[in-house]
N, C-alpha and C positions, 0 to 999 in steps of 0.2 A: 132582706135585712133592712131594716127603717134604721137609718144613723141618729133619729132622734132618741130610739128609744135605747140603742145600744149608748148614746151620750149621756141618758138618765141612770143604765146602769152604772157606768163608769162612775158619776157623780154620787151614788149608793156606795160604790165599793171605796172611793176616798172618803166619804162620812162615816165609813165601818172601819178603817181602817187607824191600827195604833196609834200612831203618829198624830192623823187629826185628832181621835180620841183625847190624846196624852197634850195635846196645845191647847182645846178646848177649857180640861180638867186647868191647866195651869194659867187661863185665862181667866177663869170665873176664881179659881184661887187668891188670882190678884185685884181682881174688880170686888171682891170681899175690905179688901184694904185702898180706899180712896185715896189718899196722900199717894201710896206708891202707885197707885194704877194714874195718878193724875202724871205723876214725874214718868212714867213709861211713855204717854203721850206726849209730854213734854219733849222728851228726847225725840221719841219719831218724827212727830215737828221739824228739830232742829235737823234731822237727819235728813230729810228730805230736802229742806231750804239749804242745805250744803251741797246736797248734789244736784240740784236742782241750779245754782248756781254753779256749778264743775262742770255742766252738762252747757249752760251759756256761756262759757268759757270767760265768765268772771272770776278775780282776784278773789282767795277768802282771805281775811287779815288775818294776824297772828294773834286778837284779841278773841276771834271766832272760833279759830284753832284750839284756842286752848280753852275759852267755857266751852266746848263742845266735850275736848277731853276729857274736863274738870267733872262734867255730867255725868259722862260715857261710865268713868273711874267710879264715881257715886254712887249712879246705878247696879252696874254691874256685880258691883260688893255685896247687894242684895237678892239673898236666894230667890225669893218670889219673883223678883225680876230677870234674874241670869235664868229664872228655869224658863220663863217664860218666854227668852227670846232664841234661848236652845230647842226648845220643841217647837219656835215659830219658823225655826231653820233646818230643821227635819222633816216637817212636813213643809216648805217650798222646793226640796232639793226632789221630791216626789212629785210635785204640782210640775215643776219643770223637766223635771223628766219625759212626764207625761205630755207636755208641752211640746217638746223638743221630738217624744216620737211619731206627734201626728203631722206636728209641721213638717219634718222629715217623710213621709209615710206619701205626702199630697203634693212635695215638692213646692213649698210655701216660699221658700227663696229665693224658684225661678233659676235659678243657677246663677245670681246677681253677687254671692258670695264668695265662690268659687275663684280659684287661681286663673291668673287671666295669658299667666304665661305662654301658652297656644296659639295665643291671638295675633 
């Protein structure tokens, strides 16, 4: 068995499959519509440079809190965009699965995670 070529299939069977199909289909839906495909990046942006600071264990203010919300609420209200961030969250809950069962499978953790109570 070559791992590379069982890796290409793998990556065959998630571009065949619904889910990426169905995020694709509602990606190019929205990049049809500029304004809203510009405010979907807009927000990812903002989503990132929020946890990106949560993650450096800086303060967000209450001014960020709420144009973050104020966007999120904006967006969201917009089919093209709620569809597009529901089928970008069905097909990752797949991608990390899949993730989840190789790192699992290879023992990727080392046992570093593990309950240390024993020790």
């Amino acid at each position: 068995m070559n791992v590379y070529d069982e890796a290409n299939n793998l990556a065959k069977a998630l571009k065949e499959s619904t889910e990426y199909k169905n995020f694709l289909a509602a990606k190019e839906k929205l990049e049809k519509e500029p304004e809203k495909f510009e405010m979907t990046k807009d927000y990812i942006r903002k989503q990132m440079e929020v946890q990106s600071m949560q993650m450096m264990g800086q303060e967000i203010s209450e001014e960020q809190i709420s144009s973050y919300n104020a966007l999120a609420n904006t967006i969201m209200g917009m089919p093209e965009i709620a569809e597009f961030f529901q089928t970008q969250m069905y097909f990752s809950v797949i991608f990390q699965d899949i993730t989840d069962i190789i790192a699992k499978a290879v023992d990727l953790d080392m046992g570093l995670f593990e309950s240390e109570e024993g020790c």
